[in-house]
The first five atom37 places (N, CA, C, CB, O) and aatype in JSON, in Angstrom:
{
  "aatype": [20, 20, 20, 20, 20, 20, 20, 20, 20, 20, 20, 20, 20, 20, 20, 20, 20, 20, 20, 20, 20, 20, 20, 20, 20, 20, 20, 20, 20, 20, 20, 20, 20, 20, 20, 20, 20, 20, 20, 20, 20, 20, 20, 20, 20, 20, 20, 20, 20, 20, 20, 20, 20, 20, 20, 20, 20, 20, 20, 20, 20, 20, 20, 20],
  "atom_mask": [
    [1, 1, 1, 1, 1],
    [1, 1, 1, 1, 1],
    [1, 1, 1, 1, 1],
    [1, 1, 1, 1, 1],
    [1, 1, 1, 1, 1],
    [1, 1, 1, 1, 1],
    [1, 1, 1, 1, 1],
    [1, 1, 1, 1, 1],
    [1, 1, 1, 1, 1],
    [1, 1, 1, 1, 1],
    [1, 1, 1, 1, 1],
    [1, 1, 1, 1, 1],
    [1, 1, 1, 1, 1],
    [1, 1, 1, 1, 1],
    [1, 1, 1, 1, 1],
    [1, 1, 1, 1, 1],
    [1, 1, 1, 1, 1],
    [1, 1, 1, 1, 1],
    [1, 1, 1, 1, 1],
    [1, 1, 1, 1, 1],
    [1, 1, 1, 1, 1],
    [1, 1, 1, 1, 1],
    [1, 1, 1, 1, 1],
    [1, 1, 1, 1, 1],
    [1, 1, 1, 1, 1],
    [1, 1, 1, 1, 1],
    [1, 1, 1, 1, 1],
    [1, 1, 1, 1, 1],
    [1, 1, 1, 1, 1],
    [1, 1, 1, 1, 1],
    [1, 1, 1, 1, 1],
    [1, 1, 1, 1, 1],
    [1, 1, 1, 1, 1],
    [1, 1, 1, 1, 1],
    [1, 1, 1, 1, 1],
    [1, 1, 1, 1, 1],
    [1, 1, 1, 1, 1],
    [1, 1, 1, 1, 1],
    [1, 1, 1, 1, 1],
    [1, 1, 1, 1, 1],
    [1, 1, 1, 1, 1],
    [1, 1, 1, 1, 1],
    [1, 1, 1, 1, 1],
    [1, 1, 1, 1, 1],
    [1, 1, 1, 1, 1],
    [1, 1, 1, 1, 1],
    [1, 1, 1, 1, 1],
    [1, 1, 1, 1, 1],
    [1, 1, 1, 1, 1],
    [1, 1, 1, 1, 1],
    [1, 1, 1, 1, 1],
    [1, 1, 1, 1, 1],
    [1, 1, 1, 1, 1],
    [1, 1, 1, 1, 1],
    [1, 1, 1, 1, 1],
    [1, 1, 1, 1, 1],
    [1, 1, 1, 1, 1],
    [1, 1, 1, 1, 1],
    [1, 1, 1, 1, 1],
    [1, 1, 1, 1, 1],
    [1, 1, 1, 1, 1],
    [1, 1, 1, 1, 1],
    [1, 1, 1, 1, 1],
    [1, 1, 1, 1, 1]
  ],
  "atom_positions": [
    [[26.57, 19.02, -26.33], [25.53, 18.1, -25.91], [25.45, 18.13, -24.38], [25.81, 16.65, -26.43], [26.44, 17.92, -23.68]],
    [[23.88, 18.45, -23.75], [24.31, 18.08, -22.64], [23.23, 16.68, -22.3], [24.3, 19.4, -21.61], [22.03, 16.71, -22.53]],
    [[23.94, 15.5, -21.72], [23.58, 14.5, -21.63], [23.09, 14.8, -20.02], [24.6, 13.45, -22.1], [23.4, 15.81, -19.38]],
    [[22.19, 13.64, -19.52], [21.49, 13.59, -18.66], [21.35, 13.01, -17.73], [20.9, 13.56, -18.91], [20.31, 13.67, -17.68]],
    [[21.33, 12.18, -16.54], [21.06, 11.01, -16.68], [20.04, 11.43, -15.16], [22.46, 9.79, -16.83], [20.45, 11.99, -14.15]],
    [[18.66, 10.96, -15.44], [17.6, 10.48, -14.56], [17.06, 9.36, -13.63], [16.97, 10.51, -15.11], [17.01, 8.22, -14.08]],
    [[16.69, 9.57, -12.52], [16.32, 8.17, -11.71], [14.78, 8.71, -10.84], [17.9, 7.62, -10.36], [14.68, 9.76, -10.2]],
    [[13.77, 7.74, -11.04], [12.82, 8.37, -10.55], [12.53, 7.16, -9.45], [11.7, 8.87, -11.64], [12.73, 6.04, -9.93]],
    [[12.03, 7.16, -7.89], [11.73, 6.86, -6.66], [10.26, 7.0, -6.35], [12.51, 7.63, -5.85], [9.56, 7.86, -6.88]],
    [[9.86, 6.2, -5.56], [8.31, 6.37, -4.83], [9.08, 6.68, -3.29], [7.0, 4.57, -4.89], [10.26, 6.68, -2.94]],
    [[7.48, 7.02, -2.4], [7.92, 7.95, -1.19], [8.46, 6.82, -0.69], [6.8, 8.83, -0.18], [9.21, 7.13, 0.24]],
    [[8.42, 4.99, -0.98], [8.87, 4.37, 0.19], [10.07, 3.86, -0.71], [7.8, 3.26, 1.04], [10.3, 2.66, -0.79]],
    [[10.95, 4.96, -1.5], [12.01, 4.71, -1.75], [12.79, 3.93, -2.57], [12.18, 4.58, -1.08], [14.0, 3.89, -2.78]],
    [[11.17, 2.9, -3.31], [11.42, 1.77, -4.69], [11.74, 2.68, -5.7], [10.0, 0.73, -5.27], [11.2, 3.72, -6.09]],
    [[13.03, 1.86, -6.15], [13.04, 2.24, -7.31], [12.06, 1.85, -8.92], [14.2, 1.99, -7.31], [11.73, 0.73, -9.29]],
    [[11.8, 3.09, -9.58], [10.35, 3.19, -10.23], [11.33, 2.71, -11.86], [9.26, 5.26, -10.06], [10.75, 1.91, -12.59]],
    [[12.83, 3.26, -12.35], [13.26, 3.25, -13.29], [15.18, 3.42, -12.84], [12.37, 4.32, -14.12], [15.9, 4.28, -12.33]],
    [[15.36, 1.83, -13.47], [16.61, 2.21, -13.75], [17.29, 3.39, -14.29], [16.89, 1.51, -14.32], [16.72, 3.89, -15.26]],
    [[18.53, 4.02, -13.85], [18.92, 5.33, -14.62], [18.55, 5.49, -15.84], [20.18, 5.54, -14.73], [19.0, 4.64, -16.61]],
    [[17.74, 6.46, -16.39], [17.57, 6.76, -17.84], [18.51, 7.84, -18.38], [16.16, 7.19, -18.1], [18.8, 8.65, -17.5]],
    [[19.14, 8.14, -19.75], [19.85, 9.37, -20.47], [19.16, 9.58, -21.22], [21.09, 9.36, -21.07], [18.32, 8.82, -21.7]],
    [[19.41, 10.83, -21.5], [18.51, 11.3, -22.55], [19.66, 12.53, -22.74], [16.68, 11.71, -22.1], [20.12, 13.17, -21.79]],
    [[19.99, 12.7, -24.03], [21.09, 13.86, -25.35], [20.52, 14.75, -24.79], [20.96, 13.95, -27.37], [21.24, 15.34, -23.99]],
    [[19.24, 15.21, -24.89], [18.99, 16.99, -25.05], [17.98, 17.45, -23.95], [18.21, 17.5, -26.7], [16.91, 16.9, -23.71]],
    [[18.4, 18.39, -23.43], [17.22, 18.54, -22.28], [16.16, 18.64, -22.2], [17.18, 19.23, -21.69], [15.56, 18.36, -21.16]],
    [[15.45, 19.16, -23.54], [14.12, 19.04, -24.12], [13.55, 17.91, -24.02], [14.06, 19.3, -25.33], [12.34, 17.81, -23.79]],
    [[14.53, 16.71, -24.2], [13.55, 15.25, -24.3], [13.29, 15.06, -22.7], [14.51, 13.61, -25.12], [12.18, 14.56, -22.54]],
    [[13.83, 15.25, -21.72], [13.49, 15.07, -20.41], [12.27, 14.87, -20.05], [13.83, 15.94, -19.79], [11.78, 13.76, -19.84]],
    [[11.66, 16.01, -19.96], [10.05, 15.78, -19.06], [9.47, 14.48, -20.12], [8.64, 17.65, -19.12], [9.11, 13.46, -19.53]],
    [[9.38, 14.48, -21.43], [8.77, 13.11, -22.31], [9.51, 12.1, -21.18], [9.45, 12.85, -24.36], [8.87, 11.41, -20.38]],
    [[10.67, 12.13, -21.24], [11.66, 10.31, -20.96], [10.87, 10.2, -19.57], [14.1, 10.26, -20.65], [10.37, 9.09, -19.4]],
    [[10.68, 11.08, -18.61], [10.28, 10.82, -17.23], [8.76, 10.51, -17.35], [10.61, 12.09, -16.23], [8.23, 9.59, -16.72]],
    [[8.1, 11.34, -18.19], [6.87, 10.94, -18.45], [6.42, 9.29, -19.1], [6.51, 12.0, -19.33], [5.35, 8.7, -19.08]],
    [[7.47, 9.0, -19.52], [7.06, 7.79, -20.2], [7.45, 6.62, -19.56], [7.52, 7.73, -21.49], [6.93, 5.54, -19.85]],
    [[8.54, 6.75, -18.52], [9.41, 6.02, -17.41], [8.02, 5.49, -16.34], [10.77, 7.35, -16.49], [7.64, 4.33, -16.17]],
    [[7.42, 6.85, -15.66], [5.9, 6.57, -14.88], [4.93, 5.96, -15.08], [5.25, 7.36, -14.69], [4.21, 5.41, -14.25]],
    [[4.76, 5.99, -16.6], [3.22, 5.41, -17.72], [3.89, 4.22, -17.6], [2.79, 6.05, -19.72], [2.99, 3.44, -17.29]],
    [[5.11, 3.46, -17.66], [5.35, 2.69, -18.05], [5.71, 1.45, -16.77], [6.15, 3.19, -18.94], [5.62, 0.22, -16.81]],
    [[6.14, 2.36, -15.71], [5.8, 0.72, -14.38], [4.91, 1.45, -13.95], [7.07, 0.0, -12.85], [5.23, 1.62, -12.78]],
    [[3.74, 2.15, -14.18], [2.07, 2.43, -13.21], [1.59, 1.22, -14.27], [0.86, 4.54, -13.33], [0.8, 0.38, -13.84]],
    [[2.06, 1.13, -15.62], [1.36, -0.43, -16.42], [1.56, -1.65, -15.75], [2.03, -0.85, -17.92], [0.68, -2.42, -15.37]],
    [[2.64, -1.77, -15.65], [3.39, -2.74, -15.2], [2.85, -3.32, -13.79], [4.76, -2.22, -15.14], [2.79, -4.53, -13.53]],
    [[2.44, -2.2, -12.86], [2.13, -2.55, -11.48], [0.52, -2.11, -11.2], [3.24, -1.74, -10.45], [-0.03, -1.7, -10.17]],
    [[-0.08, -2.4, -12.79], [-1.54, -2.55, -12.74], [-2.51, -1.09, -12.6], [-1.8, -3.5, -11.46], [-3.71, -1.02, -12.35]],
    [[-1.47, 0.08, -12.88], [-1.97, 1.47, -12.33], [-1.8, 2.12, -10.93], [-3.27, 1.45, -12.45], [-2.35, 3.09, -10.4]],
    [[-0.89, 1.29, -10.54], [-1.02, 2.07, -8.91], [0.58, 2.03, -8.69], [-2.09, 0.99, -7.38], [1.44, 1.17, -8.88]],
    [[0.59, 3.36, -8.22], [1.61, 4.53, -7.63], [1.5, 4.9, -6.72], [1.76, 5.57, -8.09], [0.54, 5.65, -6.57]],
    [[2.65, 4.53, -5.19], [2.52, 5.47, -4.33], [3.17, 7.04, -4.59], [3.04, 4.84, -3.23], [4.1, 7.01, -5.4]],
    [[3.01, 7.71, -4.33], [3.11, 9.12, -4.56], [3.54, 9.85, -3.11], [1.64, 9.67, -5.15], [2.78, 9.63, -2.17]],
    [[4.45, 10.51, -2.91], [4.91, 11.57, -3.99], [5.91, 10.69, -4.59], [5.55, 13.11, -3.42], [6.23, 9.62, -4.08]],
    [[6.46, 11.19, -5.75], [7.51, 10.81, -6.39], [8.61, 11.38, -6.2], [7.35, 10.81, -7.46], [8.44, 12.54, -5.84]],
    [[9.92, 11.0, -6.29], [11.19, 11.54, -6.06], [11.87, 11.79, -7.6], [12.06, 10.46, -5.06], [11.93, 10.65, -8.07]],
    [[12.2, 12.37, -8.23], [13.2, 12.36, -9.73], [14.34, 13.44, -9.42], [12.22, 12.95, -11.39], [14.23, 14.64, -9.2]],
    [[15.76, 12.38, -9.5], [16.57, 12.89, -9.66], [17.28, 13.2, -10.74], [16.94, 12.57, -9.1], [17.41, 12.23, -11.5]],
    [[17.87, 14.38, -11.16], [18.58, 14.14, -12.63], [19.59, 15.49, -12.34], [17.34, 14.25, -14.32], [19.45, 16.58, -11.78]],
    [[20.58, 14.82, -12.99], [22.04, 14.94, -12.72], [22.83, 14.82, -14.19], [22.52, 13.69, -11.63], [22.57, 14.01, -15.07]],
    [[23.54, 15.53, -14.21], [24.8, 15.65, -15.71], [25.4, 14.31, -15.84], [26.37, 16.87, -15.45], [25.64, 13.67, -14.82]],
    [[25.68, 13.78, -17.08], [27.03, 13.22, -16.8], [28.21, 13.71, -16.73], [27.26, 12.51, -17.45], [28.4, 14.9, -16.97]],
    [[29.37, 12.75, -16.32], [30.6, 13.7, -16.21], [31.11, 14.49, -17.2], [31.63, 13.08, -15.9], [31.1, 14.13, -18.38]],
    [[31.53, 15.51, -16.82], [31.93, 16.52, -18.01], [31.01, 17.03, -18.75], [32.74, 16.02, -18.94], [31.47, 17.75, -19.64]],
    [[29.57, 16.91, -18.73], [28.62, 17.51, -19.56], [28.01, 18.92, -18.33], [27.31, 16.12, -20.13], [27.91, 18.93, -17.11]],
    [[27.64, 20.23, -19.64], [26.49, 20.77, -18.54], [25.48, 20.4, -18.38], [26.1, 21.82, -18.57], [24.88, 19.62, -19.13]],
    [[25.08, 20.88, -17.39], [23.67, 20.8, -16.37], [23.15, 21.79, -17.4], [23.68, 21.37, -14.4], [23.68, 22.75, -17.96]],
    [[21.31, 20.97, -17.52], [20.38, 21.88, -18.42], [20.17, 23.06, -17.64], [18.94, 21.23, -18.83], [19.47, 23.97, -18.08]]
  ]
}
């Protein structure tokens, strides 16, 4: 298994999503995709841009 764990940022550095995991690397681009749809709702549709996404192994797992 390689587990995941994601954090996505706006350019002035807010955080957009608490760390997310996700099991398989395939589900990734969905979890991040749905992380964005989900505070651009929240904050009425508006995103500063660019976005930052970091994603990183957990310990002892590989990197996709």
């Amino acid at each position: 298994m390689k587990r995941v764990e994601f954090t996505i940022r706006n350019d002035d550095g807010d955080l957009l999503r608490e760390p997310g995991f996700v099991d398989q690397c395939s589900e990734l681009p969905a979890a991040i995709m749905l992380a964005v749809e989900d505070f651009m709702e929240v904050k009425g549709g508006k995103l500063h841009l660019p976005l930052l996404i970091h994603v990183k192994p957990v310990a002892d797992t590989e990197a996709c």
